[in-house]
py3Dmol code that shows the C-alpha trace and the ligand (Angstrom):
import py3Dmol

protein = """\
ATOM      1  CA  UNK A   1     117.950 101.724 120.513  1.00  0.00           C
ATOM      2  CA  UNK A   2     114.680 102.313 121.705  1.00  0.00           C
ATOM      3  CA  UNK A   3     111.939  99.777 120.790  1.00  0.00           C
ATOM      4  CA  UNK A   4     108.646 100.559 119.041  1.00  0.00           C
ATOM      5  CA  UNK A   5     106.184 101.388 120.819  1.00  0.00           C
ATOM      6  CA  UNK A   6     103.816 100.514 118.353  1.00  0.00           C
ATOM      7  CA  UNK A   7     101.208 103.600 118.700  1.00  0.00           C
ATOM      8  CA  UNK A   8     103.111 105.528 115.820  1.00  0.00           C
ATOM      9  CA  UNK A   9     103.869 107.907 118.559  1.00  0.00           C
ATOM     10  CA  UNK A  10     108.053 106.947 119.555  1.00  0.00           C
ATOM     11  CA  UNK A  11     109.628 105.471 116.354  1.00  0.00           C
ATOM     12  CA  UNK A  12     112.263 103.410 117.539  1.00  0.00           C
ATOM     13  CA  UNK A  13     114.095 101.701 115.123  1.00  0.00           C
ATOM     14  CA  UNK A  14     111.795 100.823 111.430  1.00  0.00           C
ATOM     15  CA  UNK A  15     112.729  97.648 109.974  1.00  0.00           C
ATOM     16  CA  UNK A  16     112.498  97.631 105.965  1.00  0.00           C
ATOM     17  CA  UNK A  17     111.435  94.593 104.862  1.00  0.00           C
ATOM     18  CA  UNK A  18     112.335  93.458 101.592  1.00  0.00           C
ATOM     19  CA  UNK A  19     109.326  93.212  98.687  1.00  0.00           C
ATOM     20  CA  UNK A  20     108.823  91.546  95.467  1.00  0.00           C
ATOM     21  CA  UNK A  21     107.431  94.558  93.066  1.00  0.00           C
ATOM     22  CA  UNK A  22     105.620  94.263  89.557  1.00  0.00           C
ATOM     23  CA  UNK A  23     106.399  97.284  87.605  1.00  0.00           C
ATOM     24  CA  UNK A  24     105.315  97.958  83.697  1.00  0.00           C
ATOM     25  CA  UNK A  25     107.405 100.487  82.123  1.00  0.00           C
ATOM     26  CA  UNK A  26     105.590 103.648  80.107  1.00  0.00           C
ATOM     27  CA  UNK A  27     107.146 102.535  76.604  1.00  0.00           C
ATOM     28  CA  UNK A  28     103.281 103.720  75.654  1.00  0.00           C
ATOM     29  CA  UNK A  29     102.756 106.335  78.062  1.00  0.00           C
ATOM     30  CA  UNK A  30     100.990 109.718  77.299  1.00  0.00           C
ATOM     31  CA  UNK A  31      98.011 111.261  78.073  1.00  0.00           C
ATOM     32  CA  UNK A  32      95.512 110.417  74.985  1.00  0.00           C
ATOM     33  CA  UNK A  33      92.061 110.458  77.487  1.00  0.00           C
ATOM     34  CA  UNK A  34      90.928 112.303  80.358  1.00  0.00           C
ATOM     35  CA  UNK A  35      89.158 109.779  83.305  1.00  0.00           C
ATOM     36  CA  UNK A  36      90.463 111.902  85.918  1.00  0.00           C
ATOM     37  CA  UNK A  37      91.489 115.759  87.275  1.00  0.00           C
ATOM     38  CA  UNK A  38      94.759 115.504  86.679  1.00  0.00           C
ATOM     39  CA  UNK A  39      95.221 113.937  82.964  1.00  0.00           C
ATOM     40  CA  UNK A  40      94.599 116.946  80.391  1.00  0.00           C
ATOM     41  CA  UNK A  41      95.520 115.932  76.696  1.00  0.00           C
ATOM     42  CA  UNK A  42      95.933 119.666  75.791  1.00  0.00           C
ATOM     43  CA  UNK A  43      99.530 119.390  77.635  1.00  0.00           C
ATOM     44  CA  UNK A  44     102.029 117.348  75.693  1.00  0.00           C
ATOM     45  CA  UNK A  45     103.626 114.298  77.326  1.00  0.00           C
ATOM     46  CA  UNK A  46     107.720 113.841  77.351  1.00  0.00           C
ATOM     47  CA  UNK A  47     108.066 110.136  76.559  1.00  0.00           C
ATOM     48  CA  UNK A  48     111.773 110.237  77.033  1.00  0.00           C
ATOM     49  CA  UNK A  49     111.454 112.021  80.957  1.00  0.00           C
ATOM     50  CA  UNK A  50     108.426 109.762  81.480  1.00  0.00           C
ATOM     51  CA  UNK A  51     111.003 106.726  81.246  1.00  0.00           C
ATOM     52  CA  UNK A  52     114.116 108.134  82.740  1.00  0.00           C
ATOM     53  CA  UNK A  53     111.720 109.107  86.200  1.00  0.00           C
ATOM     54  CA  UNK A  54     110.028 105.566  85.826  1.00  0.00           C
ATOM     55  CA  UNK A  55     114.070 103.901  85.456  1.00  0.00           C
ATOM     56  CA  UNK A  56     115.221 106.542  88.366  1.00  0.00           C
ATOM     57  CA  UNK A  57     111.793 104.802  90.335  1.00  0.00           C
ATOM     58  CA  UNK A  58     112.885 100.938  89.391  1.00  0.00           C
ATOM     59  CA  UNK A  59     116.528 101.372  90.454  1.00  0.00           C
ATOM     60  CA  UNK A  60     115.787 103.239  93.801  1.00  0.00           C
ATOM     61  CA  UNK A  61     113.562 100.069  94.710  1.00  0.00           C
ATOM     62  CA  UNK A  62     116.850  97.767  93.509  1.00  0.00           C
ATOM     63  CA  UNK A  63     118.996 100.099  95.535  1.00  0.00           C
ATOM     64  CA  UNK A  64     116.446  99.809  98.644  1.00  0.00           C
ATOM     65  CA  UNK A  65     116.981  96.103  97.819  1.00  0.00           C
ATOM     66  CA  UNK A  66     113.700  95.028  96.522  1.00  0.00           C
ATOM     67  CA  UNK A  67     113.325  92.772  94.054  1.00  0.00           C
ATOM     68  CA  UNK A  68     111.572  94.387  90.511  1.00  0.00           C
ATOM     69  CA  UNK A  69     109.594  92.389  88.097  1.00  0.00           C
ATOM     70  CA  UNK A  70     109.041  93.894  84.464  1.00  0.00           C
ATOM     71  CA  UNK A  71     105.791  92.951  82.448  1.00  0.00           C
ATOM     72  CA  UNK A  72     105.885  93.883  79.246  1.00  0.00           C
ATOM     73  CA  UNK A  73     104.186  97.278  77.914  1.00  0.00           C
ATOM     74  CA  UNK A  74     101.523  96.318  75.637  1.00  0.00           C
ATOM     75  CA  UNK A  75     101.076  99.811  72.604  1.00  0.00           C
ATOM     76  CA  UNK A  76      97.629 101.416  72.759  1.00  0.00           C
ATOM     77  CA  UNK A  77      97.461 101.089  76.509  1.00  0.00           C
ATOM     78  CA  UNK A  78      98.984 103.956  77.885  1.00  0.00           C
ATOM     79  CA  UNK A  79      98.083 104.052  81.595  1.00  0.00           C
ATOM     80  CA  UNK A  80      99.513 100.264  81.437  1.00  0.00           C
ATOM     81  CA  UNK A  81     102.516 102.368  84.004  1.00  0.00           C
ATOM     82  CA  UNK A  82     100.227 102.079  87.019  1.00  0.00           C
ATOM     83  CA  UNK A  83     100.879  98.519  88.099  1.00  0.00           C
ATOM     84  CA  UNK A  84      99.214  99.438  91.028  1.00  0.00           C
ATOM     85  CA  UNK A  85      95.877  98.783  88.774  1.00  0.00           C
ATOM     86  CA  UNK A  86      96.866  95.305  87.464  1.00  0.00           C
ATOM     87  CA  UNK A  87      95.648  93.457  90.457  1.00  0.00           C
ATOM     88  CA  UNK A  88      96.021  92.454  94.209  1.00  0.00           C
ATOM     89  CA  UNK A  89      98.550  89.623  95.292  1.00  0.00           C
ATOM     90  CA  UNK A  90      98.073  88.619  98.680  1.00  0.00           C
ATOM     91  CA  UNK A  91      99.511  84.938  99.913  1.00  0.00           C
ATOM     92  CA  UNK A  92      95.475  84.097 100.311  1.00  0.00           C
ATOM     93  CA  UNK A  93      95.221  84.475  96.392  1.00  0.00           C
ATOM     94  CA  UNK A  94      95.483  86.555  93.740  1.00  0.00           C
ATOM     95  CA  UNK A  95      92.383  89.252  92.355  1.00  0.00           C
ATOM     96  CA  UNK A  96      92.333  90.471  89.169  1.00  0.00           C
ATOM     97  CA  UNK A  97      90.593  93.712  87.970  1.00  0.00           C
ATOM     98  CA  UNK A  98      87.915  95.297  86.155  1.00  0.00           C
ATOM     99  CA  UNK A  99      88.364  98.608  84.939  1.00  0.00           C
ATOM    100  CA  UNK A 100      85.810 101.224  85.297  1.00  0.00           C
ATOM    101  CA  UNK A 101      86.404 103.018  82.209  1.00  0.00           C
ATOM    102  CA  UNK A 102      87.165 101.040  78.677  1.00  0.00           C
ATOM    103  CA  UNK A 103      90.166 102.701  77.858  1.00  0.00           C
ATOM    104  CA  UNK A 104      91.923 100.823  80.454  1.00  0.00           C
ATOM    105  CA  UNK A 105      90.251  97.557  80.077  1.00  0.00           C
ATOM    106  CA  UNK A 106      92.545  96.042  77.949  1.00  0.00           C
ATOM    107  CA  UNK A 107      95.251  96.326  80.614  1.00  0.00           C
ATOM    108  CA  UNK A 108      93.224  93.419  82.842  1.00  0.00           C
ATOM    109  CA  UNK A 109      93.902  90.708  81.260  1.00  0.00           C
ATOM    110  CA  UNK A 110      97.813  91.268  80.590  1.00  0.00           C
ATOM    111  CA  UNK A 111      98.484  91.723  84.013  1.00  0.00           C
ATOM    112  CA  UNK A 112      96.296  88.665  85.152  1.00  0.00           C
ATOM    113  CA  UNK A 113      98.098  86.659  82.198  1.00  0.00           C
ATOM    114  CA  UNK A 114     101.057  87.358  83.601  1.00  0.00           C
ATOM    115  CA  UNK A 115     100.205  86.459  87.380  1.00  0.00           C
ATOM    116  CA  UNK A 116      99.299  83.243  85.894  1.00  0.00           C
ATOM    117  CA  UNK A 117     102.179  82.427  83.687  1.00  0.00           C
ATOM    118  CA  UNK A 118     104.573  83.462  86.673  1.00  0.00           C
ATOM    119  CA  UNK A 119     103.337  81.187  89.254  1.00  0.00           C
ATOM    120  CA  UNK A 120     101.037  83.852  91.410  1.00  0.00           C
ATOM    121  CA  UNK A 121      97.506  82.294  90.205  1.00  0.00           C
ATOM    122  CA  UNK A 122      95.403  81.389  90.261  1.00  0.00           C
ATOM    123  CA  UNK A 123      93.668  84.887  89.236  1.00  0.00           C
ATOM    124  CA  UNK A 124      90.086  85.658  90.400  1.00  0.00           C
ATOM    125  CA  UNK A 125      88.610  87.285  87.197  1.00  0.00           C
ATOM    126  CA  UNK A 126      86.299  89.533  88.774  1.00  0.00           C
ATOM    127  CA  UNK A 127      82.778  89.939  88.058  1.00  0.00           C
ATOM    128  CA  UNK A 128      82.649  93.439  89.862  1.00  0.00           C
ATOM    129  CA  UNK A 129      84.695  96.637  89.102  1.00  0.00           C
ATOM    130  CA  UNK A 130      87.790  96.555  91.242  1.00  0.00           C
ATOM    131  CA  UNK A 131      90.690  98.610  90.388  1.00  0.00           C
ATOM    132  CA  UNK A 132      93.303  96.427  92.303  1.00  0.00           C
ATOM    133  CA  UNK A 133      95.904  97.923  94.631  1.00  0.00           C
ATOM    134  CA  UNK A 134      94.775 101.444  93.687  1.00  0.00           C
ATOM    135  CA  UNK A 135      91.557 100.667  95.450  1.00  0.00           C
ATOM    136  CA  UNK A 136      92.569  97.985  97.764  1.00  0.00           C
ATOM    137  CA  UNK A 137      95.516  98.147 100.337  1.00  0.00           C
ATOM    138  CA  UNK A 138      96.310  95.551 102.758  1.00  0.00           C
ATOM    139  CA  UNK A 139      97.616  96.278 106.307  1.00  0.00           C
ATOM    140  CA  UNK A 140      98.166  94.022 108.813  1.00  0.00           C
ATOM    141  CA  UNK A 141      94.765  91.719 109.166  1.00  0.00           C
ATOM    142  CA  UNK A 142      93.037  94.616 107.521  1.00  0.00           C
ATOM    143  CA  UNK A 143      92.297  94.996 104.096  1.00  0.00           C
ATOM    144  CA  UNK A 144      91.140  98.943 103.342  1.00  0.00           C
ATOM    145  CA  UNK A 145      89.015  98.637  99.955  1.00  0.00           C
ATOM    146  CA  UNK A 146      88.122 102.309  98.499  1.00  0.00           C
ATOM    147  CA  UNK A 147      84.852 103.370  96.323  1.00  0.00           C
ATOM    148  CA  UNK A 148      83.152 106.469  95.264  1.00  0.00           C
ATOM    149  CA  UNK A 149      85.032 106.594  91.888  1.00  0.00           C
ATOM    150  CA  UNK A 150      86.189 103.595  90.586  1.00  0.00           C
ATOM    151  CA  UNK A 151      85.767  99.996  92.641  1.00  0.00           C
ATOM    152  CA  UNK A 152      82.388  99.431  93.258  1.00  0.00           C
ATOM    153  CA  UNK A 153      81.452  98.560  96.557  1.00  0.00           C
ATOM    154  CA  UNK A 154      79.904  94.840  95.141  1.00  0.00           C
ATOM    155  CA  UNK A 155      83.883  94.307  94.383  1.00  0.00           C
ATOM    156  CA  UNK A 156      84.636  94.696  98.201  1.00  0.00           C
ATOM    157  CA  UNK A 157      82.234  91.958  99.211  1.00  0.00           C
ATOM    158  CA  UNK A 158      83.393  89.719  96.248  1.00  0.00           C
ATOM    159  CA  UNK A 159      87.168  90.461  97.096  1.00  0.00           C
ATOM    160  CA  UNK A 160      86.383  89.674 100.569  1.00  0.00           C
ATOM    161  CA  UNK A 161      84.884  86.231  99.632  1.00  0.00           C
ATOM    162  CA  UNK A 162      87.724  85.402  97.393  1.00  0.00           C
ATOM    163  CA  UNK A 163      90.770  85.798  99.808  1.00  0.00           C
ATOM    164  CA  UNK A 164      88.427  85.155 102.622  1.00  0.00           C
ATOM    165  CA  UNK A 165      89.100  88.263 104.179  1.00  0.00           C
ATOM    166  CA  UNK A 166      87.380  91.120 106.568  1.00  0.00           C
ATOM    167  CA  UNK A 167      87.146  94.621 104.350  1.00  0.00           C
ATOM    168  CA  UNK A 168      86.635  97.599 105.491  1.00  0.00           C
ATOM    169  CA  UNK A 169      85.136 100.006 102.931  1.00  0.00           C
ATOM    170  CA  UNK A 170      86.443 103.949 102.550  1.00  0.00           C
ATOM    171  CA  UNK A 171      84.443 106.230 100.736  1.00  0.00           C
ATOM    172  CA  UNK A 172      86.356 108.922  98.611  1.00  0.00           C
ATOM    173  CA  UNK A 173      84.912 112.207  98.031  1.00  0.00           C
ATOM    174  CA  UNK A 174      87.290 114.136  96.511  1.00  0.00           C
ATOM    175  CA  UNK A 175      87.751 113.513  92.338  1.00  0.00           C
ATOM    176  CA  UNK A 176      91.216 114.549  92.703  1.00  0.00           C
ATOM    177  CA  UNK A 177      91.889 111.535  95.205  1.00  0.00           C
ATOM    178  CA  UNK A 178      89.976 109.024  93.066  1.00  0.00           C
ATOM    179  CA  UNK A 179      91.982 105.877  94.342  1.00  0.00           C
ATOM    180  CA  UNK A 180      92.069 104.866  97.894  1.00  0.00           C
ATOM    181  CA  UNK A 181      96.185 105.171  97.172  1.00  0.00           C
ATOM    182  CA  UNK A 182      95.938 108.642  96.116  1.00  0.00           C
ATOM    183  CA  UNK A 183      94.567 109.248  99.907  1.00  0.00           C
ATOM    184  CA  UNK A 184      96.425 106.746 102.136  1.00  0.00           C
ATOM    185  CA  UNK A 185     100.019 105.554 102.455  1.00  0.00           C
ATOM    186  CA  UNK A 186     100.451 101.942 104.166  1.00  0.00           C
ATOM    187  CA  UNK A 187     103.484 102.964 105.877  1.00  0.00           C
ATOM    188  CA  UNK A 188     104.086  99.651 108.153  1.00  0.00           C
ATOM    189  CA  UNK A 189     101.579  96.429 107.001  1.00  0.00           C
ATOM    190  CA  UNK A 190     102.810  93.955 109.563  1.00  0.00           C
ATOM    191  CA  UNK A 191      99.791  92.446 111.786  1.00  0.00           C
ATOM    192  CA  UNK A 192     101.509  93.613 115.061  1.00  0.00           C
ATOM    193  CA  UNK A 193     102.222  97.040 113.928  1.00  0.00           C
ATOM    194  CA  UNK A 194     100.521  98.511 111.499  1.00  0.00           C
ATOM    195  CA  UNK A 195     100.661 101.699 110.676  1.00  0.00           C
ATOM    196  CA  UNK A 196      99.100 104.075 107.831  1.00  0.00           C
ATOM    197  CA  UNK A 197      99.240 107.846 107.000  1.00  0.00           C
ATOM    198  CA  UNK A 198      95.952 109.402 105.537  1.00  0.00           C
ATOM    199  CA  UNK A 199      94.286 112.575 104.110  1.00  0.00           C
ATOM    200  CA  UNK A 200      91.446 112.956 105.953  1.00  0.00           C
ATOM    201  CA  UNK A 201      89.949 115.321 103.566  1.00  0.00           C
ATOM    202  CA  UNK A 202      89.642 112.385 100.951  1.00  0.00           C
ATOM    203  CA  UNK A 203      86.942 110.212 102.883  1.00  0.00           C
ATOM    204  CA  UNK A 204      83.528 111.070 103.683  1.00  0.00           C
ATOM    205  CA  UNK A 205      82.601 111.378 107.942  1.00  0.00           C
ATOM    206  CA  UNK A 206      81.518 108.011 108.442  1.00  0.00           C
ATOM    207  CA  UNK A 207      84.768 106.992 106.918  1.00  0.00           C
ATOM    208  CA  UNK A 208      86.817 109.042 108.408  1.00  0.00           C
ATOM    209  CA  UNK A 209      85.614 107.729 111.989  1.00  0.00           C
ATOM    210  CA  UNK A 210      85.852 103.943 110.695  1.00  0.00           C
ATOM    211  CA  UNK A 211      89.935 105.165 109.973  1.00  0.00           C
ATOM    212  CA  UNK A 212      90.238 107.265 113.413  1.00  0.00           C
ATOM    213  CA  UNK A 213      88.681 103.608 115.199  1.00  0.00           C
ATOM    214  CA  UNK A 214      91.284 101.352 113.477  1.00  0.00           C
ATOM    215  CA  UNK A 215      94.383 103.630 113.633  1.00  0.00           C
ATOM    216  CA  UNK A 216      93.536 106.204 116.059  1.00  0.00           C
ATOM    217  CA  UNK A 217      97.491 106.865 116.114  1.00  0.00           C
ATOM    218  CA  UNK A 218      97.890 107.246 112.499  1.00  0.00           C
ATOM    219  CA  UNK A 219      99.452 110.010 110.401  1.00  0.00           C
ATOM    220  CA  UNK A 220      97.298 112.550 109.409  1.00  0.00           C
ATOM    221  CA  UNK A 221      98.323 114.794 106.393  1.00  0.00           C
ATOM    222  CA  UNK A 222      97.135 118.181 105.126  1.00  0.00           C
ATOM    223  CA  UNK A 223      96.146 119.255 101.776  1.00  0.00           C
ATOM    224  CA  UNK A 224      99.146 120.591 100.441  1.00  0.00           C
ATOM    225  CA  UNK A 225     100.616 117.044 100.826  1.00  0.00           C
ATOM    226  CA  UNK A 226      97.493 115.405  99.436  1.00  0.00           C
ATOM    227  CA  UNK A 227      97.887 117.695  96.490  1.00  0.00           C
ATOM    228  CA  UNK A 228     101.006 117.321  95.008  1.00  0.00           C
ATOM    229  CA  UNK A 229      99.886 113.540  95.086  1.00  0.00           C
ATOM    230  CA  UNK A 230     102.274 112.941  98.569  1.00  0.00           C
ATOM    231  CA  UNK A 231      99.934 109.820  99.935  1.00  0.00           C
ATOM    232  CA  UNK A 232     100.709 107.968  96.734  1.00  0.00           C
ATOM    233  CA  UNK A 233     104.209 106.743  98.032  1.00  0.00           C
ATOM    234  CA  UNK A 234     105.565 103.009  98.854  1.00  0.00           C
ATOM    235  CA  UNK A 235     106.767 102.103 101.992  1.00  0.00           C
ATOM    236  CA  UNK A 236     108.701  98.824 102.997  1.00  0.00           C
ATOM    237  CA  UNK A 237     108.641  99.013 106.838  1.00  0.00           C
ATOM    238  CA  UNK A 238     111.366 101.892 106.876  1.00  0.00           C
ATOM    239  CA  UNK A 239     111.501 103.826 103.640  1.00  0.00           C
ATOM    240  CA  UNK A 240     109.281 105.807 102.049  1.00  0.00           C
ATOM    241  CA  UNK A 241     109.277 106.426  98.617  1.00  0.00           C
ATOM    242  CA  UNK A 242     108.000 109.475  97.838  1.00  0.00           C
ATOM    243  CA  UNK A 243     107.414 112.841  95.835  1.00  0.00           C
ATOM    244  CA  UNK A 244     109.879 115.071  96.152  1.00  0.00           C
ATOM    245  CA  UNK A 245     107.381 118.030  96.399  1.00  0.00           C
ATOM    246  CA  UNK A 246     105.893 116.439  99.165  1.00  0.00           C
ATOM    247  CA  UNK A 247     107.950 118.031 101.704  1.00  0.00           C
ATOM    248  CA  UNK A 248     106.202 118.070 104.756  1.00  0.00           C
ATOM    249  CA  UNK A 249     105.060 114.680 104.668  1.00  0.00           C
ATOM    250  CA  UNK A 250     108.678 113.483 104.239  1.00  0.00           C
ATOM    251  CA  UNK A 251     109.491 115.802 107.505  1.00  0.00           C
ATOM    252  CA  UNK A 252     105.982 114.107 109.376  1.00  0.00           C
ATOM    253  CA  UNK A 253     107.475 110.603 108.341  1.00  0.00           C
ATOM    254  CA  UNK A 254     111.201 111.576 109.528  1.00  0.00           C
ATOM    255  CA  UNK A 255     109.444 112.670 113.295  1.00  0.00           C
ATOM    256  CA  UNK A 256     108.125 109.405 112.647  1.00  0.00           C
ATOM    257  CA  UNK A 257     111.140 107.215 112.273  1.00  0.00           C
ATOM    258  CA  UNK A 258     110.875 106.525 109.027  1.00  0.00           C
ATOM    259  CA  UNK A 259     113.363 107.377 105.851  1.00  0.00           C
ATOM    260  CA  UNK A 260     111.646 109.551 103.120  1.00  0.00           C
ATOM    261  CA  UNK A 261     113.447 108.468  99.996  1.00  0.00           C
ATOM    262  CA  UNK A 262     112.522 111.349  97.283  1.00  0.00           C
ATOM    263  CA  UNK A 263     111.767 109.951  93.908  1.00  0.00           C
ATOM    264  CA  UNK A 264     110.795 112.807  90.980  1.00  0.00           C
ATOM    265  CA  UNK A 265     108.167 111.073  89.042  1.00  0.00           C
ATOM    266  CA  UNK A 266     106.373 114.676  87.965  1.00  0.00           C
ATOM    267  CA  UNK A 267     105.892 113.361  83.891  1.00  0.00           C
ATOM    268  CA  UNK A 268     104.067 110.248  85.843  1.00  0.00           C
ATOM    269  CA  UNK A 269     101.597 112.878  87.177  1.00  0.00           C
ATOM    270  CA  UNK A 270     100.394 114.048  84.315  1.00  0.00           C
ATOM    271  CA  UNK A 271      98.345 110.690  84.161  1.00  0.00           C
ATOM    272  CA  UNK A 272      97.029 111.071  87.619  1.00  0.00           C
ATOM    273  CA  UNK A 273     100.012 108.734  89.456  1.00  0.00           C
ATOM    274  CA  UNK A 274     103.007 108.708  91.939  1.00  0.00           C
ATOM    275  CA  UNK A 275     105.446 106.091  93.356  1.00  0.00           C
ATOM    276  CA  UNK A 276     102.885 103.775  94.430  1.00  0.00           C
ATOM    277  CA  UNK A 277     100.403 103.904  91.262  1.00  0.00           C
ATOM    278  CA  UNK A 278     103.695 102.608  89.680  1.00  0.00           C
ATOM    279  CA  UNK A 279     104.442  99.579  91.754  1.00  0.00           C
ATOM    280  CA  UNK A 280     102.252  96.336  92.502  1.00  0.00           C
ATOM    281  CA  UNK A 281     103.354  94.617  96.042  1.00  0.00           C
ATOM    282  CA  UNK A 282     103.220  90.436  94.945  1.00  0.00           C
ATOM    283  CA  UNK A 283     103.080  89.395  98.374  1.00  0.00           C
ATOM    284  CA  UNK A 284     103.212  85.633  97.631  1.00  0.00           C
TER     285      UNK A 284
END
"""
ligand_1 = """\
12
LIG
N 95.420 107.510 84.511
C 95.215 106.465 85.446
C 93.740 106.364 85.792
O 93.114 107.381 85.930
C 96.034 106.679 86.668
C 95.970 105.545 87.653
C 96.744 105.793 88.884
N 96.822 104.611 89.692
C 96.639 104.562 91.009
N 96.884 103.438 91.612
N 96.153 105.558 91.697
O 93.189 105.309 85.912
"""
view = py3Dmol.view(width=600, height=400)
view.addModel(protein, "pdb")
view.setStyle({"model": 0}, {"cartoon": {"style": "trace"}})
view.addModel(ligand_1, "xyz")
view.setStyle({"model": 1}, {"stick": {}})
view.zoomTo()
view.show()
């Protein structure tokens, strides 16, 4: 076998690498507000398919041999399903969130409880709005922070100060990609190769540049992928976890060397989330 070359360009052989997860299952889910394009009340929710796809999601992450932790669903707090939102573990420390909109607020300190009670805290209770992994991916050295709809770009400089990190800050233009993980897939986060596929469309120009400087051999996606929700997938090094309907992103990632793993989570959408709004990476 071949080995990496590390520009994104001649696969080689992926390595998975195996991940602690913190998942929240939709025992509450359904779609009771509208704080982004995709939610619409009008359309009735199926609680029962909205579990079976989020069970199908937990046990292809078992299979893949990650590990799954299970918070408990707390009622009235329906998006409570995107882990993704509860925070963002990194081995320099743990950040907790602050929701933009108050039907979601509630959520912050469950998740942060948690963190505490299960040996991943301290948490940083933050004083600006940061919607955790949704808004904030680490790769490698980098840490990508989104704004333009929900974190606030304050929240980058105080996350920065709190793990003691460099940020780079993405501006999202697009409503539809509201979260910086609606936009951008983190397909390899290890410091020597890191690698990322991306919507272009999603970021403003100056942004777009600031992406093209860090990865200039990254994945670039069209809008077809973007809008079935495609970039919203979890990767462990090798596989890719992602919607099924995102079919020529899964062929882009095979060319790649990487292993699309389909996962329907299409009653999951109806709140605005995929794969990886679903799944928080504890990294400590
Ligand atoms: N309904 C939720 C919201 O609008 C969906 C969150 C999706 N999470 C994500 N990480 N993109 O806040």
């Amino acid at each position: 076998m071949s080995t990496p070359s590390h520009d994104g360009t001649h696969p080689g052989e992926r390595v998975a690498r195996p991940r602690r997860f913190l998942m929240c299952a939709p025992e509450h889910f359904t779609v009771s507000y509208e704080i982004n394009p995709w939610m619409d009340t009008a359309t009735p929710v199926d609680a029962g398919r909205a579990l079976a796809q989020w069970h199908q999601l937990r046990a292809t992450f078992e299979r893949l041999g990650h590990e799954v932790e299970v918070l408990p669903a707390v009622p009235g707090l329906p998006d409570m399903v995107y882990a993704a939102n509860g925070a963002l573990v990194t081995p320099q420390g743990s950040v907790g969130v602050r929701f933009t909109h108050p039907e979601r607020a509630g959520e912050a300190e469950a998740y942060a409880t948690w963190l505490d009670e299960h040996g991943l805290g301290p948490v940083h209770r933050p004083v600006h709005v940061n919607e955790g992994e949704g808004d904030l991916l680490v790769v490698g050295e980098h840490l990508l922070a989104g704004h333009g709809f929900r974190t606030e770009l304050a929240a980058h400089r105080e996350v920065a100060e709190v793990l003691g990190r460099a940020v780079t800050s993405l501006r999202l233009v697009d409503p539809r990609f509201y979260h910086l993980d609606t936009a951008l897939t983190v397909l390899d986060d290890d410091p020597e190769h890191p690698d990322v596929a991306y919507f272009p469309g999603a970021f403003d120009e100056e942004s777009q540049r600031a992406l093209q400087e860090l990865f200039p051999h990254a994945l670039r996606t069209d809008a077809a992928t973007a809008q079935v929700l495609g970039m919203n997938a979890v990767s462990d090094g090798r596989h890719v976890v992602l919607s099924p309907r995102a079919q020529r992103y899964a062929e882009q990632l095979t060319q790649r060397g990487y292993v699309p793993v389909p996962v329907d989570l299409s009653e999951l959408l109806r709140g605005g989330g995929g794969a990886k709004c679903c799944t928080l990476v504890l990294r400590r």
